[in-house]
C-alpha positions in Angstrom: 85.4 178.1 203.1 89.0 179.3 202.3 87.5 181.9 200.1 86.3 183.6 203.4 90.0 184.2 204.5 91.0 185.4 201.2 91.9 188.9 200.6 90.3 189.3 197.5 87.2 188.9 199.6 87.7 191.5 202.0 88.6 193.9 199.2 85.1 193.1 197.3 83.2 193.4 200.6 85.4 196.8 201.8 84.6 198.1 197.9 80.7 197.6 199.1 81.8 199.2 202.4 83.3 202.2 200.8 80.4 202.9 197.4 77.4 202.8 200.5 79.9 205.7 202.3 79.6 207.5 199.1 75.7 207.5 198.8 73.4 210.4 200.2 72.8 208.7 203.9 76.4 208.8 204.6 77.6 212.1 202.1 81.1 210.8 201.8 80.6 211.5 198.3 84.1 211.9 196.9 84.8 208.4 197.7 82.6 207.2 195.1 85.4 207.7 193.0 88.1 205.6 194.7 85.5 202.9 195.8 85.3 200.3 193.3 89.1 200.3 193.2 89.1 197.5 195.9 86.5 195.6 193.9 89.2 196.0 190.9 91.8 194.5 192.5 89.5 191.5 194.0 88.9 190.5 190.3 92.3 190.9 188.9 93.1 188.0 191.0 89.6 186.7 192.3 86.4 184.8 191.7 84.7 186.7 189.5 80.7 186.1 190.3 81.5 185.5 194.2 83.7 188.4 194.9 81.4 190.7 192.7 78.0 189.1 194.8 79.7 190.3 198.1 80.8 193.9 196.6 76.9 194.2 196.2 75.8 192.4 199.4 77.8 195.0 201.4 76.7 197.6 199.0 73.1 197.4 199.4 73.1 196.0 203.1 74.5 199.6 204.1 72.7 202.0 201.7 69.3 200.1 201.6 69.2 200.1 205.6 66.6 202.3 205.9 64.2 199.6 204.9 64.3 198.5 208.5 62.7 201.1 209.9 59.3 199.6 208.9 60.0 197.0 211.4 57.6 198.8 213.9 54.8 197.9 211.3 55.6 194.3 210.6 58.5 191.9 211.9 58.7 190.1 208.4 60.5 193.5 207.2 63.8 191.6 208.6 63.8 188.2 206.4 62.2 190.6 203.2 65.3 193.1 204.0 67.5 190.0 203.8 65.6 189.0 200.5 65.8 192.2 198.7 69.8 192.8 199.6 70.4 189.5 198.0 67.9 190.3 195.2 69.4 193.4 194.4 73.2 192.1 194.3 73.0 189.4 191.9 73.5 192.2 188.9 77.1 192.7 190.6 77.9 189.1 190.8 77.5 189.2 186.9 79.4 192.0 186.3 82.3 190.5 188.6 82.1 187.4 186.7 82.0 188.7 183.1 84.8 191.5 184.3 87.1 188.8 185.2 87.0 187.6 182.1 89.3 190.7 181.2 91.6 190.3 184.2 95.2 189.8 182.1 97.4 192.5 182.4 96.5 193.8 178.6 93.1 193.1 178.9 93.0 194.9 182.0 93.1 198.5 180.4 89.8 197.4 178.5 88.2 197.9 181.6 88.1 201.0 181.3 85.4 200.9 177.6 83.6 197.1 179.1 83.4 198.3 183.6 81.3 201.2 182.6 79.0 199.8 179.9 78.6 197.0 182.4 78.2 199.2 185.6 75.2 201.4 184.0 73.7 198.3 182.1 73.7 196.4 186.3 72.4 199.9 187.5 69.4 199.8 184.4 68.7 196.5 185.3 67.8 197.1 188.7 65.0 199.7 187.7 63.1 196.9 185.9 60.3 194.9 187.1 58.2 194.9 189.9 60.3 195.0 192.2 62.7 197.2 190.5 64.1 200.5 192.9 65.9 204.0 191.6 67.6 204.6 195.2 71.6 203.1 195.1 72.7 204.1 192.0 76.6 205.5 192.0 75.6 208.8 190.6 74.2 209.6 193.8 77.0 210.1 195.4 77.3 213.5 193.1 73.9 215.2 194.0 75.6 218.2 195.8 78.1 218.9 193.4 76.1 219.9 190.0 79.2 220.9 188.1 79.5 217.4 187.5 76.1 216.3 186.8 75.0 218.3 183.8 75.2 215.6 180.9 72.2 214.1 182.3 70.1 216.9 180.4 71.9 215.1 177.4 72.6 211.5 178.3 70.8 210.8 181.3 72.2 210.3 184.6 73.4 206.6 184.4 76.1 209.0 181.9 77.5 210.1 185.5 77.3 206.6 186.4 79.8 205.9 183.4 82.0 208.7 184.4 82.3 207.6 187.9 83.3 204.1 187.2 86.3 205.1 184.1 87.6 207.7 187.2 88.1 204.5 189.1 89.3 202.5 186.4 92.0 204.6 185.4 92.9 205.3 189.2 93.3 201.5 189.3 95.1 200.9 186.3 97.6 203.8 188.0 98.2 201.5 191.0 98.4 198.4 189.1 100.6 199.5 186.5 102.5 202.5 188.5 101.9 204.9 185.4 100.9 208.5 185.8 99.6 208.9 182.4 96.4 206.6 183.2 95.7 209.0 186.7 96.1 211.6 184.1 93.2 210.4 182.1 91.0 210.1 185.1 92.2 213.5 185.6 90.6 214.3 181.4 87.9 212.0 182.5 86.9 214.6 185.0 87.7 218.1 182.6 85.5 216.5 180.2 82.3 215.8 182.2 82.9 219.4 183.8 82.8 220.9 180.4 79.1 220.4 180.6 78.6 222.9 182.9 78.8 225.5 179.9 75.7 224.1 178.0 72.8 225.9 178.4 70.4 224.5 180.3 67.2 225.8 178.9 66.6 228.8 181.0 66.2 232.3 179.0 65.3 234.4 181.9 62.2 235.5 180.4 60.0 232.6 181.2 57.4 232.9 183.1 57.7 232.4 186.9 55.9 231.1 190.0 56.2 232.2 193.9 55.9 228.2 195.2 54.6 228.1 198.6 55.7 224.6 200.2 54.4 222.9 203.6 56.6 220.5 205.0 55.1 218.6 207.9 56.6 215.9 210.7 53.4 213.9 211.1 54.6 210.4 212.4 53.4 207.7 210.0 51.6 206.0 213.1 49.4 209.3 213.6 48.6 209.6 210.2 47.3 206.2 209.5 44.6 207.0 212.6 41.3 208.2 211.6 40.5 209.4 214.5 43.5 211.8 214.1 41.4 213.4 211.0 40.4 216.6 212.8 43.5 217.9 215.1 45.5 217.0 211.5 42.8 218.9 209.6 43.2 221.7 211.8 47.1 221.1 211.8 47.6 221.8 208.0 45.0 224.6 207.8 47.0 226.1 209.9 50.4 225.6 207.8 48.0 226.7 204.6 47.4 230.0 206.2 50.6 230.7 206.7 51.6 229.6 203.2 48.9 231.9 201.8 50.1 235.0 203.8 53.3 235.0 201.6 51.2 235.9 198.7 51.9 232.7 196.6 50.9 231.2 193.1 50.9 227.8 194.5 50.3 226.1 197.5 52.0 221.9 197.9 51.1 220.2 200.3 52.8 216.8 201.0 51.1 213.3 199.8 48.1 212.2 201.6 48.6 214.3 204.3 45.1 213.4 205.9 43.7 210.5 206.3 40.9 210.9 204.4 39.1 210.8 200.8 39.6 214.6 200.6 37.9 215.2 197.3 34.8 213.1 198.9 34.8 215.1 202.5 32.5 218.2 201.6 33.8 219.9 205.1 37.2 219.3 204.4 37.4 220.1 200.4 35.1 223.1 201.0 37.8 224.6 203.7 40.6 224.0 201.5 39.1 225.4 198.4 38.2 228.5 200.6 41.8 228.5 201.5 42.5 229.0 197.6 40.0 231.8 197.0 40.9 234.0 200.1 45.0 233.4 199.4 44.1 234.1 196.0 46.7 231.1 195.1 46.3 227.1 193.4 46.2 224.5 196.0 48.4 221.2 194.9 47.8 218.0 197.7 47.7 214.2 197.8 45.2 212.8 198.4 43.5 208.8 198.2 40.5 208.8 195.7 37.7 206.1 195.0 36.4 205.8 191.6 35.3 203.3 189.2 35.9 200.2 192.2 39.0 201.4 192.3 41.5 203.5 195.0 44.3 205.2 194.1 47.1 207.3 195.2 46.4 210.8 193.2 47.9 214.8 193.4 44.8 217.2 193.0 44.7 220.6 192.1 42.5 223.2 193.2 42.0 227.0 191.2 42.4 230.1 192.6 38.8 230.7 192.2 38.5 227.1 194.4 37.4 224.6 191.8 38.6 221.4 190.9 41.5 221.7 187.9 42.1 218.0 187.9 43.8 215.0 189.2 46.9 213.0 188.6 47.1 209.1 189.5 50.3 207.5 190.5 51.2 205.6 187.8 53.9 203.0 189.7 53.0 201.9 192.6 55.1 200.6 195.9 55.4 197.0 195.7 54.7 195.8 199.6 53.4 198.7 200.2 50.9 200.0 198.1 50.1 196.6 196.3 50.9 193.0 196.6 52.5 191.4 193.6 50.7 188.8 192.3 48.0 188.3 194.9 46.2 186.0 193.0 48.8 183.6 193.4 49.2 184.1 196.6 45.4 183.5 197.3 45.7 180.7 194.6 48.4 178.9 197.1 46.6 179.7 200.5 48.6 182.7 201.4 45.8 185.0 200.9 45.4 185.7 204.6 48.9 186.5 205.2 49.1 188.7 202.2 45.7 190.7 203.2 47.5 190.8 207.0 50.5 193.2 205.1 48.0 194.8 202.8 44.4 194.6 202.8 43.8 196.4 199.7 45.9 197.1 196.7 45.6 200.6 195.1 45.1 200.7 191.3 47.5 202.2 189.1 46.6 205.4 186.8 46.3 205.1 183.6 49.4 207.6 182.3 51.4 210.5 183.1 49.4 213.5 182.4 50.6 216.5 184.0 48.1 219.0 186.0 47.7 221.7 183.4 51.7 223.1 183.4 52.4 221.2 186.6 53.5 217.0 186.1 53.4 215.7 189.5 55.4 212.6 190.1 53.9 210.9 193.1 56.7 210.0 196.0 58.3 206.1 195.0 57.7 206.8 191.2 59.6 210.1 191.4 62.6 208.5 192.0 62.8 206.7 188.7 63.7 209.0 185.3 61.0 207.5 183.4 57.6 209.5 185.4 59.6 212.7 185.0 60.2 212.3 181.6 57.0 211.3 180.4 55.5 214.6 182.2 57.9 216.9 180.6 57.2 215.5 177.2 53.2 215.5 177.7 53.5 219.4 178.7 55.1 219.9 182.1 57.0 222.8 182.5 57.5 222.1 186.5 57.8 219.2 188.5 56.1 219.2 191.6 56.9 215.7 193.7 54.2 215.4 196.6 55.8 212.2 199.2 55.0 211.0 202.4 58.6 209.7 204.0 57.5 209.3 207.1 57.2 205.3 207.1 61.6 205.7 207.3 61.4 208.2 210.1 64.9 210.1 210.9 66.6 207.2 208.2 69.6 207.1 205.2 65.8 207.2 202.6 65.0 211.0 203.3 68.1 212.4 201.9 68.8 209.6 199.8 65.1 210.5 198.3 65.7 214.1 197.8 68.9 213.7 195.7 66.7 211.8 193.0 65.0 215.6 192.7 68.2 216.8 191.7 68.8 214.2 188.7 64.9 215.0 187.5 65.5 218.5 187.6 68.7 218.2 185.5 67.6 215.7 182.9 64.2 217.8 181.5 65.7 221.3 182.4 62.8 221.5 184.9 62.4 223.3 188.4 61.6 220.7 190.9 59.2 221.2 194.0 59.3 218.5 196.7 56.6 218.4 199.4 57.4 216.0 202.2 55.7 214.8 205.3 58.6 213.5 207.3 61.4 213.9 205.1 63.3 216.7 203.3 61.1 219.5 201.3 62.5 221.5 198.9 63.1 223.3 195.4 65.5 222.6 193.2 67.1 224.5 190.1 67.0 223.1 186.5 71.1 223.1 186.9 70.3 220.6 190.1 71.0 223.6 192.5 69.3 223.2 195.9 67.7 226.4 196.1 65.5 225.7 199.4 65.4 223.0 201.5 64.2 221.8 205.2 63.0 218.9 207.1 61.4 221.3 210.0 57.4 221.4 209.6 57.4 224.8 208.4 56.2 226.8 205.2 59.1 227.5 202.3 58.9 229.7 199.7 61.0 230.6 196.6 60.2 231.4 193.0 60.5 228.9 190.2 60.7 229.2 186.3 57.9 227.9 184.0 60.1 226.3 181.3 59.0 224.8 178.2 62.6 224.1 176.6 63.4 220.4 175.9 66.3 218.5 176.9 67.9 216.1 174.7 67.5 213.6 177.4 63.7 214.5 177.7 62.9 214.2 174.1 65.4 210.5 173.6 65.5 209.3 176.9 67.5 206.6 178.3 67.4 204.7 175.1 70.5 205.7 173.2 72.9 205.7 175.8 71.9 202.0 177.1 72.0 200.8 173.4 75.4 202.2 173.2 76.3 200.8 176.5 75.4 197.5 176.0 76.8 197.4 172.2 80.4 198.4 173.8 79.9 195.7 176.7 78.5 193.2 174.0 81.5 193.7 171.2 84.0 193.7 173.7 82.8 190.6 175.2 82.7 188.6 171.8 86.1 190.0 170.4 87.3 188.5 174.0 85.6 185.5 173.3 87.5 184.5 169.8 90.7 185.8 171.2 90.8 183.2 173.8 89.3 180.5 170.9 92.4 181.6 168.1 94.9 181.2 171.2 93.4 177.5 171.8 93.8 177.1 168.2 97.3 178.3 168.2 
C-alpha cells in the first residue's frame, strides 16, 4: 500500500479533482486546460495503468454524481453508482499505461501527437455499447465559450477534445523542461482553433425562419409518474399551451412525456391539444409514450396547424436502467427475473431509425446527447433540432446543465438551430455558432425565432469517422515506432 502515500497518486487523483471542476456542474471551465497537467506529472514518474485508473475514478466520481439523485427511487443506485464510476475509468487506466510508455525526457515531447489521439480515442470509447454515455467528455468544459468550439462543424467535437489536451501538454512540457517556446505553442494551439470562428457556419440570412414557442415545466418526477395526477397536469400544461399560443408562434414544444398518459390514444386529451393547434394557428411538438404493434415506446409527435396528426418519431437509443434492462433474458435465464422486473417492469422498444418530423429531427432526451442521433437527422432532412427531455429524475443536480451543453455541440456540428424542451431541467435555444440564445429552468413559456437551415456541415455529411481513424493511426504509429526503438536499444 505504499502507492497510497505516493505523490504521483495524489497528483492523478487531484488531475480527476481538477477535469470534474472543469465540467458544466461546476463551470470552472478554464481549468480544463491546466487539469491533466497533474496527471502528466504522475506518469512521468508513476505507474502508468494505476495512476491513470485513479485520474478517472476521481474524474467520474465528481462529474457523474448526479446519478445519485435516483436514490429516492431505488437504494441499489449506490453499489450501480460505484459500478459505473469504475466502469467508466478503465479507458484512463489504459491511456496512463500506454502514455507511460513515452515518459523519457525525449519521448516526453511526443505527448503532445500520442496524449490527444489517445484522450479522444478513451472519450470515443466510452460512447460505445450499451452502457455507453456522452456526458464527461473534456470538451465540455468549453460550452460557454463558442469561439473555441467551431471545428466541430468540421471535425466533430472530440477535435476540441484534441485541442484541450495538446494546451495541457505543452503547458507541461513548459514546467518540466522550463522552456517558454513550448507555452508558446500552447499559446498557437489556441490562435489556431480560434481561427475557426471565421468559417461560415451555414447561415445566409435568407432562410426561412420559425417563431419557436417553448414550455419548460418543474413537474417533480414523483408527480409525474402518478396517474392519478393526469388531470390537474392536463389542466397544468393547457394552461402553459395557451400562453405559448398567445405569442403568435409557428411551433409549440412541449417537454418529453409530460403527462402520464398514452396521449395519441386519450381522445379527450388529443382532441384538446389539437384544438390548441387550430385556435393558436401554430404546430404542436410533445412526448409522448405510444403502444403499437406489442410494443411501447418513447416517441415526439407532431400535430398541424389545422390539428391533425403530421407524424411520429421513436427514440432510437434507449436508457439502459432506465428505459430497458440489458439482457433480461439472462437475467430471467439466471433467476434474477424478479429483481429485474422490481427496477423495470417493462422495457420500451427501440424505433426503427432517425427520421425527422417533416423539417424538424427530434432527438429524444438520453440519445440527444450523443453526436450520432443528431447527425443522422440532419442528413435524413432536418433542418432544426428540437430535443424534447424529461430531467426531472436528477432534480436540482450537476445532469441539468451538464445536459444542456451537449445542445450546444449538436447545434455546432450540423450548423443547426437547436430547441430544448425540458421538464425539470434547463430549456432553451441555441444558435447554429452554439450561442445560447434563450434559456431558463423556471416553468414558464420562451420564445425566440430560429433559422430553417438546409446547409451541410462537413462534420454532418463525414461524421466522426475521419478524425477517429486519424486519431487512432497517430496513437497506433507512434506506439509501434516506440515499440522497435526500445527492441534496437536491446539489440545494441
Amino acid at each position: 500500500m505504499t502507492w497510497v502515500r505516493r505523490r504521483e497518486t495524489w497528483l492523478a487523483i487531484g488531475g480527476g479533482v481538477l477535469a470534474a471542476l472543469s465540467m458544466p456542474g461546476f463551470g470552472a471551465g478554464p481549468l480544463v486546460f491546466v487539469a491533466l497537467i497533474p496527471l502528466f506529472l504522475a506518469l512521468a514518474r508513476g505507474r502508468g495503468f494505476l495512476h491513470g485508473y485513479l485520474f478517472g475514478l476521481a474524474f467520474f466520481a465528481i462529474d457523474v454524481r448526479w446519478v445519485l439523485t435516483l436514490i429516492r427511487f431505488n437504494a441499489l443506485v449506490v453499489p450501480g453508482y460505484a459500478v459505473l464510476v469504475a466502469y467508466l475509468a478503465l479507458p484512463f487506466g489504459l491511456l496512463g499505461g500506454l502514455m507511460a510508455r513515452h515518459a523519457s525526457r525525449v519521448d516526453a515531447r511526443r505527448w503532445l501527437l500520442v496524449a490527444p489521439a489517445l484522450f479522444v480515442l478513451a472519450e470515443c470509447v466510452r460512447t460505445l455499447g450499451t452502457f455507453g454515455t456522452g456526458f464527461s467528455m473534456l470538451h465540455h468544459a468549453l460550452y460557454r465559450v463558442p469561439w473555441l468550439i467551431q471545428s466541430a462543424s468540421i471535425l466533430g467535437s472530440w477535435s476540441i477534445t484534441a485541442l484541450v489536451v495538446a494546451i495541457n501538454v505543452a503547458l507541461y512540457l513548459a514546467l518540466r523542461e522550463r522552456r517558454i517556446r513550448f507555452a508558446l505553442v500552447g499559446l498557437g494551439l489556441l490562435v489556431f482553433q480560434a481561427a475557426f470562428w471565421f468559417l461560415p457556419a451555414g447561415s445566409t440570412g435568407s432562410n426561412p425562419q420559425l417563431v419557436v414557442a417553448v414550455v419548460s415545466s418543474n413537474v417533480a418526477q414523483e408527480v409525474k409518474l402518478d396517474a392519478r395526477k393526469l388531470d390537474p397536469l392536463t389542466k397544468r400544461f393547457l394552461a402553459l399551451g395557451e400562453k405559448a399560443i398567445a405569442e403568435n408562434p409557428d411551433l409549440v414544444v412541449f417537454p418529453e412525456s409530460f403527462l402520464p398518459a398514452y396521449v395519441l390514444s386519450d381522445v379527450d386529451i388529443l382532441s384538446r391539444l389539437t384544438d390548441l393547434a387550430r385556435r393558436g394557428e401554430a404546430r404542436l411538438l410533445f412526448g409522448t409514450g405510444t403502444y403499437r404493434d406489442s410494443g411501447i415506446f418513447n416517441s415526439t409527435a407532431l400535430i398541424g396547424e389545422d390539428g391533425r396528426l403530421i407524424g411520429t418519431y421513436d427514440m432510437v437509443r434507449p436508457v439502459p436502467f432506465g428505459e430497458y434492462v440489458p439482457a433480461r433474458w439472462i437475467l430471467e435465464a439466471v433467476g434474477l427475473g424478479s429483481w429485474a422486473r422490481s427496477l423495470l417492469p417493462l422495457d420500451l422498444s427501440r424505433g426503427a431509425g432517425y427520421v425527422p418530423l417533416g423539417e424538424i429531427g427530434t432527438p429524444i432526451c438520453f440519445e440527444s446527447t450523443f453526436p450520432t442521433a443528431s447527425r443522422r437527422l440532419t442528413r435524413a432532412g432536418a433542418s432544426l433540432l428540437v430535443t424534447v427531455t424529461n430531467d426531472a429524475w436528477f432534480a436540482g443536480s450537476s445532469e441539468l446543465r451538464a445536459h444542456f451543453a451537449t445542445a450546444v455541440f449538436r447545434a455546432v456540428e450540423n450548423h443547426r438551430a437547436v430547441v430544448q424542451a425540458a421538464n425539470g431541467g434547463i430549456s432553451g435555444i441555441v444558435d447554429p455558432r452554439g450561442r445560447i440564445k434563450v434559456e431558463t429552468s423556471e416553468e414558464a413559456v420562451s420564445t425566440g425565432r430560429v433559422e430553417l437551415s438546409t446547409a451541410r456541415s462537413i462534420y454532418a455529411a463525414w461524421g466522426d469517422t475521419p478524425f477517429i481513424l486519424a486519431m487512432g493511426c497517430t496513437a497506433g504509429i507512434l506506439l509501434v515506432l516506440r515499440c522497435l526503438r526500445r527492441r534496437r536499444r536491446i539489440g545494441e
